[in-house]
Residue, then its C-alpha position, 0 to 999 in steps of 0.5 A: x886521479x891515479x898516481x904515475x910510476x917511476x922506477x929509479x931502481x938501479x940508479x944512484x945519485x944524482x939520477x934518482x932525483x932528477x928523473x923525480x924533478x922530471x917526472x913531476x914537472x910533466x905530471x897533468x893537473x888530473x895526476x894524483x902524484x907520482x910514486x918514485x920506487x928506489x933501492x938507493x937509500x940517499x934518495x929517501x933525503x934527496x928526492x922529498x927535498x927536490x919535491x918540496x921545492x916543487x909544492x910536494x909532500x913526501x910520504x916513505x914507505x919500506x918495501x923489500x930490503x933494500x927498497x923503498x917506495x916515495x909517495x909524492x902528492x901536491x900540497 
């Protein structure tokens, strides 16, 4: 079970979040989760929010400055 990628890098509010909504709602019953990469830091309350929502949990971590990597798993 692997992970997808989605790099939202660049984007801001609301797109970071909706691409994430997306992307979850294509993901296989065999994908692990999806790993969401963003430098916009509102996106580190919107997107665990959405995925919650969607029966995800949500774990941050930092990754650069300012860059941070949403690891999304199934609960």
């Amino acid at each position: 079970m692997a992970f997808k990628q989605l790099d939202v890098r660049g984007e801001i509010c609301p797109y970071p979040m909706m691409k994430t909504v997306q992307a979850l709602k294509k993901l296989a019953p065999h994908d692990a989760g999806l790993e969401v990469t963003t430098d916009h830091a509102p996106a580190l309350e919107t997107i665990p929010t959405q995925a919650a929502r969607l029966g995800y949990s949500a774990s941050i971590e930092e990754t650069g400055s300012p860059e941070w990597k949403i690891t999304l798993t199934r609960k």
